[in-house]
C-alpha positions as CSV (number, residue, x, y, z in Angstrom):
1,X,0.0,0.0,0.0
2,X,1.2,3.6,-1.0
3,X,1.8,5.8,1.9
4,X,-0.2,8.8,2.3
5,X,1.8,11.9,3.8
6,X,1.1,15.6,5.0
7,X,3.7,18.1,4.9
8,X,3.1,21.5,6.9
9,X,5.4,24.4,6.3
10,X,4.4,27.8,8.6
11,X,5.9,30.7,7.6
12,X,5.4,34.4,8.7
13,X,3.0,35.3,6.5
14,X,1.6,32.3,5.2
15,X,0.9,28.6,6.0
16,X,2.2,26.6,3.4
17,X,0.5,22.6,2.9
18,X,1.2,19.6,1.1
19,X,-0.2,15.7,0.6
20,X,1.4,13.4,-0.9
21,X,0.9,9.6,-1.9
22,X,4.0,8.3,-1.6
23,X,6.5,11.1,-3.9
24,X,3.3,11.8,-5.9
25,X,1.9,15.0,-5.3
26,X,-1.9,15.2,-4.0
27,X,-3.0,18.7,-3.0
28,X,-0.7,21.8,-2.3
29,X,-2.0,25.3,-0.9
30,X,-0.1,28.3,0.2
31,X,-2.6,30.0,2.7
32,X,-2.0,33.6,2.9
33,X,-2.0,35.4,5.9
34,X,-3.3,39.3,6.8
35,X,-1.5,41.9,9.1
36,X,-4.7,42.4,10.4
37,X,-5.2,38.4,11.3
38,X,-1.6,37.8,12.7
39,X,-2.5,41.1,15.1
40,X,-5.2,39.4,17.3
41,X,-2.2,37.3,18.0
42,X,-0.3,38.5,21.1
43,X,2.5,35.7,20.3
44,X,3.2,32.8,17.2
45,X,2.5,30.3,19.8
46,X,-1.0,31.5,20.2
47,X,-1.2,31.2,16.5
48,X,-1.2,26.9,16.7
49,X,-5.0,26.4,17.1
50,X,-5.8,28.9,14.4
51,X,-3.5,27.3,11.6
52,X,-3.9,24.2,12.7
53,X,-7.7,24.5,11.9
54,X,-7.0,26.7,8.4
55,X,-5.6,23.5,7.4
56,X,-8.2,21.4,8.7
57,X,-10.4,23.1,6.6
58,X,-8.2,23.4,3.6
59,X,-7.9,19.2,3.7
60,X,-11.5,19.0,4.1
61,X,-12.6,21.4,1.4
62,X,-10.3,19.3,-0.9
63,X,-12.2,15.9,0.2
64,X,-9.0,14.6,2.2
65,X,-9.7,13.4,5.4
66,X,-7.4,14.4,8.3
67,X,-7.5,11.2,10.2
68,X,-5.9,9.5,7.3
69,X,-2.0,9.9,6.9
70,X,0.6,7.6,7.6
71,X,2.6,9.9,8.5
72,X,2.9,14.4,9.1
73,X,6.0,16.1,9.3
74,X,6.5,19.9,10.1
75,X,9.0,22.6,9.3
76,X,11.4,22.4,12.1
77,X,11.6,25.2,14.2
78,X,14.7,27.2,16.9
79,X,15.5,24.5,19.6
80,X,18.4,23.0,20.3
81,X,21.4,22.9,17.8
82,X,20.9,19.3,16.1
83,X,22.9,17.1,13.7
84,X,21.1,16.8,10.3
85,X,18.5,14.5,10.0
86,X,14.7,13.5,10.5
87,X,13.6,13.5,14.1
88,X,11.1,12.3,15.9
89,X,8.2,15.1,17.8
90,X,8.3,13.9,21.5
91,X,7.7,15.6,24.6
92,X,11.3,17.1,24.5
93,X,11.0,18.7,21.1
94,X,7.4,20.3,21.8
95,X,8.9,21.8,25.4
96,X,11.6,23.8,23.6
97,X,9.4,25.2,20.5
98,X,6.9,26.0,23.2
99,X,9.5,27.8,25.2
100,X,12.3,28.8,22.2
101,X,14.7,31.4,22.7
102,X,13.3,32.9,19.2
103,X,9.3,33.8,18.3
104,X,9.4,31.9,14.8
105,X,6.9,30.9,12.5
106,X,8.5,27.7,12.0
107,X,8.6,26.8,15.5
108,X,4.8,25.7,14.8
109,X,5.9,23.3,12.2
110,X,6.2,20.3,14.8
111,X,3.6,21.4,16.9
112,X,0.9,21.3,14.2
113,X,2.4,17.9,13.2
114,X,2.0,16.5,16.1
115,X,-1.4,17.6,16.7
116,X,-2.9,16.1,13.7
117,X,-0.8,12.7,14.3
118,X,-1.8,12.1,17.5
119,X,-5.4,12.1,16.5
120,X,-4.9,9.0,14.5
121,X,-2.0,7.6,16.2
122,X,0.8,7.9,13.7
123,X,4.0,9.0,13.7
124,X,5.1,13.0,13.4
125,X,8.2,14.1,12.4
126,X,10.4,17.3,11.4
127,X,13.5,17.3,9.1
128,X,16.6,19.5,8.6
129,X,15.8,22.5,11.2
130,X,17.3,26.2,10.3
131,X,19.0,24.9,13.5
132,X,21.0,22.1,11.8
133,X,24.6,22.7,13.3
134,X,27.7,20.2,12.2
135,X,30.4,23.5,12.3
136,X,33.9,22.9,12.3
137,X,34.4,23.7,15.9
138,X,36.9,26.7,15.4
139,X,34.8,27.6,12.3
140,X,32.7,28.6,15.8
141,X,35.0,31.6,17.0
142,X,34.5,35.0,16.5
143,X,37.2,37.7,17.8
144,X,34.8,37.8,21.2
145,X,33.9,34.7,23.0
146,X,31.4,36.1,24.2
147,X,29.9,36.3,20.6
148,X,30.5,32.6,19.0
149,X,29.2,32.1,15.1
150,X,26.0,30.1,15.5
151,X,24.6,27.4,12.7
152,X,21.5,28.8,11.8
153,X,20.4,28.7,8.0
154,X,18.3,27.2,5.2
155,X,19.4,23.5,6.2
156,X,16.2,22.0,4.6
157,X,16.3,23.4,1.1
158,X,19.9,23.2,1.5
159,X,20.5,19.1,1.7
160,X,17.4,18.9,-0.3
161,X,19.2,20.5,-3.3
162,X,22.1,19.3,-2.4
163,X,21.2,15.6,-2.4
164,X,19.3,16.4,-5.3
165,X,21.9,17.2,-7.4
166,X,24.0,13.8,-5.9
167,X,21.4,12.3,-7.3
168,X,21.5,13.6,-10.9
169,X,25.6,12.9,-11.3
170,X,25.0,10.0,-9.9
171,X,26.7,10.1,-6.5
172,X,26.0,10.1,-3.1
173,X,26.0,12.9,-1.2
174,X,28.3,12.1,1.5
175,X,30.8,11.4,-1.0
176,X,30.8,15.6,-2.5
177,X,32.5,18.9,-1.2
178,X,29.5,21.4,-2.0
179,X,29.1,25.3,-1.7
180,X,25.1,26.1,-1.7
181,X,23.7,29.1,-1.6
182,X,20.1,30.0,-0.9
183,X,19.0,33.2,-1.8
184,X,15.7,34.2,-0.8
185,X,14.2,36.7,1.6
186,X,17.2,35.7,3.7
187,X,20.5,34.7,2.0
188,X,22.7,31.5,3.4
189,X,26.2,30.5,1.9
190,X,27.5,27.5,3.2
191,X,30.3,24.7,3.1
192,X,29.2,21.0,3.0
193,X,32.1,18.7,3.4
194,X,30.7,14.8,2.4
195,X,27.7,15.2,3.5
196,X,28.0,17.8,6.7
197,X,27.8,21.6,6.9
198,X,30.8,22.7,8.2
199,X,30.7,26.0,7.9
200,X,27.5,28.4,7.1
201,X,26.5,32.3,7.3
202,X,23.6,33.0,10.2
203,X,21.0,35.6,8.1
204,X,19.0,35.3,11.2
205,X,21.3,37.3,13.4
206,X,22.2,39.4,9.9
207,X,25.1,37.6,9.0
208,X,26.7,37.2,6.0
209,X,25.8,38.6,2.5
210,X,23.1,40.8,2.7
211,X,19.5,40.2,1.3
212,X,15.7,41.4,-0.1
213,X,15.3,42.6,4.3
214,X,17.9,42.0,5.8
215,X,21.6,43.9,6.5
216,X,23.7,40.9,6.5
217,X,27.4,41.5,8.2
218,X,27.8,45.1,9.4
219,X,30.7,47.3,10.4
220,X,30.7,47.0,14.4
221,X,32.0,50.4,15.1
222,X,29.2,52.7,13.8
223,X,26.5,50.0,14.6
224,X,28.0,50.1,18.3
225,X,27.7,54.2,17.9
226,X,24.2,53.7,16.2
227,X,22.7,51.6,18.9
228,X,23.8,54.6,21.9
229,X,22.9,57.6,19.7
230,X,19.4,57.8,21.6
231,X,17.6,57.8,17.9
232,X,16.9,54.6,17.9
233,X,15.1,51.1,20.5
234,X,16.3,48.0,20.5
235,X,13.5,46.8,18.6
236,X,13.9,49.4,15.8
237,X,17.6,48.7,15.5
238,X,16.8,44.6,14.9
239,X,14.1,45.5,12.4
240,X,17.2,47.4,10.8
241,X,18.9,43.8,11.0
242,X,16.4,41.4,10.0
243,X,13.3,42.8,8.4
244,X,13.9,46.1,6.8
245,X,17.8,45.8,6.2
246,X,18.9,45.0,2.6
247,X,17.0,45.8,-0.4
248,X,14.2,47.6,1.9
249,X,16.6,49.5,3.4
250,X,18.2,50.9,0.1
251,X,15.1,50.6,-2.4
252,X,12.1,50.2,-0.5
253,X,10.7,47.0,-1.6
254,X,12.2,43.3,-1.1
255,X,11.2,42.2,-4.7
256,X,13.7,41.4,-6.6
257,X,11.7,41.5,-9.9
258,X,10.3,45.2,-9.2
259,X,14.5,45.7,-8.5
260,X,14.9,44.3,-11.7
261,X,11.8,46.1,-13.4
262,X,13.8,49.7,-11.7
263,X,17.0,48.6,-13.8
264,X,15.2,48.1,-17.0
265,X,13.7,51.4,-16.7
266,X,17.4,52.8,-16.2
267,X,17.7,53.4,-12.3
268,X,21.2,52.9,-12.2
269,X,21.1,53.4,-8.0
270,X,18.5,50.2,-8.3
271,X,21.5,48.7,-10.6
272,X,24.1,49.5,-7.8
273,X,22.3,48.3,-5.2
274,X,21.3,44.8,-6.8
275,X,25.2,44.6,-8.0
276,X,26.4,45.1,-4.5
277,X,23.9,42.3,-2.8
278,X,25.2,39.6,-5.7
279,X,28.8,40.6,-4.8
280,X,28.0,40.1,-1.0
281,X,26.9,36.4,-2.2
282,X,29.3,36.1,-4.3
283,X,32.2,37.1,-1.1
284,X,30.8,34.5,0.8
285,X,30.8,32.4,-1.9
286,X,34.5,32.8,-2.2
287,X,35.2,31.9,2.1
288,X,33.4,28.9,1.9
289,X,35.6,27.9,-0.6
290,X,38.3,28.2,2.1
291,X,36.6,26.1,4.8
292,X,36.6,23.7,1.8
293,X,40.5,24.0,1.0
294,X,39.4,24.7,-2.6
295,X,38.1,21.4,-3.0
296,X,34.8,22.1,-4.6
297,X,32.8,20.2,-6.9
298,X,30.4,22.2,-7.3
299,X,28.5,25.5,-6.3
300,X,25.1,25.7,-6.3
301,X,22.5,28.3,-6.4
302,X,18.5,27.8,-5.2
303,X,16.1,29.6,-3.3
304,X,13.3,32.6,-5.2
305,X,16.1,34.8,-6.7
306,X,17.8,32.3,-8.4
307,X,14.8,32.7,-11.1
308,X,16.6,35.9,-12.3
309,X,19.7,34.9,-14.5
310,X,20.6,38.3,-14.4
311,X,21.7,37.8,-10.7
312,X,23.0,34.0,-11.1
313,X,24.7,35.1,-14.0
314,X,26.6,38.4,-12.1
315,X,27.5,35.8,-9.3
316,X,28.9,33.1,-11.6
317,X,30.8,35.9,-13.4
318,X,32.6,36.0,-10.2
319,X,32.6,32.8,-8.7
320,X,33.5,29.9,-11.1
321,X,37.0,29.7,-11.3
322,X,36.4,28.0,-7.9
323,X,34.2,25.6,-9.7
324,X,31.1,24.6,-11.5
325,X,27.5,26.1,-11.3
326,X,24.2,24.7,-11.3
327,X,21.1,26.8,-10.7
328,X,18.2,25.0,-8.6
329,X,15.5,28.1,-9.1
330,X,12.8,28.4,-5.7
331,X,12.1,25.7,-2.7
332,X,10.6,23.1,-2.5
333,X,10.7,22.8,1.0
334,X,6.5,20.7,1.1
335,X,8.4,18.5,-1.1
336,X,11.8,17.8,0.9
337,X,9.5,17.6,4.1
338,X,7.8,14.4,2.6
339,X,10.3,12.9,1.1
340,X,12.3,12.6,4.4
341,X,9.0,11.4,6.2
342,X,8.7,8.8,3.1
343,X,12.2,7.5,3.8
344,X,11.2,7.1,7.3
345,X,8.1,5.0,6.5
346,X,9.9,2.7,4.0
347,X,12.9,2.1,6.1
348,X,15.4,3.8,3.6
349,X,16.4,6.5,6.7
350,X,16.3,5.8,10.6
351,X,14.7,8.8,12.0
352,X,16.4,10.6,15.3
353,X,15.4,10.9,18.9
354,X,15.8,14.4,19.8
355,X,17.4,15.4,23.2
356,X,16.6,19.0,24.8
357,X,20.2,20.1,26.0
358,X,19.7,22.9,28.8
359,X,22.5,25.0,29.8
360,X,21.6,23.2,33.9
361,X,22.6,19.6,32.5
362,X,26.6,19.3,31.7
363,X,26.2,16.0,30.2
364,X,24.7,17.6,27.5
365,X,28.0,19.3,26.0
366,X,27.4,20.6,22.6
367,X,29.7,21.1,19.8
368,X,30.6,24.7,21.3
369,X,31.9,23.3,24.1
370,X,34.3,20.5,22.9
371,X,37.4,20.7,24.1
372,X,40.7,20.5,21.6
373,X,42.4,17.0,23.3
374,X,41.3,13.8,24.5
375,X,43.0,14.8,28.0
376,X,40.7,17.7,28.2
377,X,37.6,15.8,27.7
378,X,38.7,13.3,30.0
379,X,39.0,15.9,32.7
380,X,35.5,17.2,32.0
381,X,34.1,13.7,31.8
382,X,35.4,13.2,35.5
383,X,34.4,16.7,36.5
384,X,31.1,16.5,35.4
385,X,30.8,12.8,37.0
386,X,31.2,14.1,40.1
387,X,28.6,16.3,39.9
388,X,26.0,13.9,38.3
389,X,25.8,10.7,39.8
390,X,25.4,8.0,37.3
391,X,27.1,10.0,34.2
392,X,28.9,7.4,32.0
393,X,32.6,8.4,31.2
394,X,32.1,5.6,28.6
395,X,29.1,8.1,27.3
396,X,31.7,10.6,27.1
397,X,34.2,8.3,25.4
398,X,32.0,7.8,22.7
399,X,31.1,11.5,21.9
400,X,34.8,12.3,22.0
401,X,35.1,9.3,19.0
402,X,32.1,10.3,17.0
403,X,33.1,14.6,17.0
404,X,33.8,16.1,14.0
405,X,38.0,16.6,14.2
């Protein structure tokens, strides 16, 4: 029997949703969301009722009853940093969406999954989160420690392309040395090394290239003066970051094709600033190469903009001396969602237990905090058993064998 799958994708305007039978597509809908609906809302938490029922409706309206999936996966949300893979939704992943350190659309993605496959008693799942973190550990330091580079980016569109194009040169992807780049409201550049991000830009936080709304990297000495001039709150200074930086903040609109529209009507400031964002891609484009010792098969491009060949083209102008391009235009991310819940089902992919790791439980040691020799995790091991009765050194051992050196 073919399985029957529902994909759920929240974003901040919209709630985007997806069947599928098997890796055949059943019903897609993109449901649009008002300012004026997302204001009787006092947080996206209390959104999860509301959407949760828009799509009820939307599944009934189509004839597709909601009681009858195999399986629902949800965009994965901010939680803790995780390697890449599909995870299970247990009572460990709801608690940190619920309380996340971030308000984020996508942190109903799991929620909503849940909900609906607990009715019927099937599994839920999420895949790839924007929290996906396999860093080099000293691609983590920044010239403060008290400001380390997070892993936070387009991880689901990013291994979806990325396997996708392992798949059409027939190879696997843990056998390739990749550079993709998703360019889209936010812009990501990042280095996969056989099959692991090792290094990444964080357009969250506005790092990086910047994008349609957001600044990407900025010079710290006049941000530092910006943010005690008076003229400015706190809140109005991280819209500046993430929300009206970018294109907004030079043009006044985050389309690209009304950019593009401005250039063919000769507004060479419109021409300037386009030029300038595909440079900043194109920059990054260039480091990753680094974290990859110049061993790149291949670069590609995805995400909305990479419809335009005027920008794809201006980048690869740039960029491939280092090595090939291939262009991947938009996201499919309803489509990536189910076919990492359809590997699940059929036994092709083990799917992941996820554990919360709270800053009050040492034995959780993230990647951040992994020390540079075996002596030094030993120590820590003993340390920490001390502390915690009934922590396994052996536990330790064995995530001192499996880090990334």
């Amino acid at each position: 029997m073919p399985y029957h799958i529902l994909a759920i994708n929240p974003g901040s305007t919209s709630t985007k949703v997806a069947t599928y039978i098997d890796d055949k597509p059943e019903f897609t809908r993109t449901i649009e969301h008002t300012p004026e609906e997302l204001a009787q809302f006092g947080s996206v938490i209390d959104q999860f009722h509301w959407r949760k029922g828009l799509i009820a409706e939307a599944l009934i309206a189509e004839g597709i009853d909601p009681r009858s999936f195999d399986a629902v996966i949800g965009r994965g949300g901010i939680m803790s940093p995780v390697e890449s893979g599909v995870y299970v939704v247990n009572d460990d992943l709801v608690h940190d969406l619920m309380h996340a350190r971030m308000q984020h659309a996508s942190n109903l993605g799991a929620l909503i999954a849940r909900d609906f496959a607990d009715e019927t008693g099937v599994p839920s799942y999420i895949a790839d989160p924007v929290v996906v973190d396999e860093m080099m550990p000293y691609a983590r330091i920044s010239g403060s420690p008290l400001l380390p580079r997070e892993s936070i980016f387009h991880a689901l569109n990013q291994k979806s392309v990325a396997r996708l194009y392992a798949r059409e040169c027939g190879k696997r992807y843990e056998d390739l040395n990749l550079i993709v780049c998703h360019m889209g409201g936010g812009i990501t550049v990042s280095a996969h090394r056989r099959g692991r991000v090792i290094d990444t830009t964080n357009a969250l936080d506005g790092c990086g290239p910047f994008s349609p709304e957001r600044s990407g990297s900025l010079p710290p000495g006049p941000l530092i003066h910006l943010c005690f001039s008076g003229k400015y709150t706190e809140e109005e200074l991280m819209k500046m970051v993430h929300g009206a930086g970018g294109l907004m903040a030079h043009l006044g609109t985050t389309s690209v094709p009304e950019v593009l529209d401005r250039i063919q009507a000769r507004d060479l400031h419109a021409m300037l600033i386009l030029r300038a964002m595909c440079y900043t891609i194109s920059k990054e484009i260039g480091a990753m190469s680094i974290a990859l010792k110049g061993d790149v098969d291949a670069i590609l491009l995805t995400g909305g903009i990479a419809h335009s060949k005027r920008v794809t083209d201006f980048i690869a102008d740039h960029v491939d001396f280092i090595a090939p391009i291939y262009v991947y235009p938009g996201e499919n991310e309803l489509r990536a969602l189910a076919d990492n819940a359809l590997a699940v089902l059929r036994g092709e992919r083990k799917a992941k237990v996820y554990e919360s790791k709270t800053a009050e439980d040492p034995s959780q040691i993230n990647d951040r905090e992994k020390p540079s020799s075996l002596r030094d995790w030993l120590l820590g091991a003993i340390n920490t058993q001390a502390t915690i009765p009934g922590t396994s050194i052996r536990q330790y051992l064995r995530k001192w064998r499996r880090r990334d050196r």
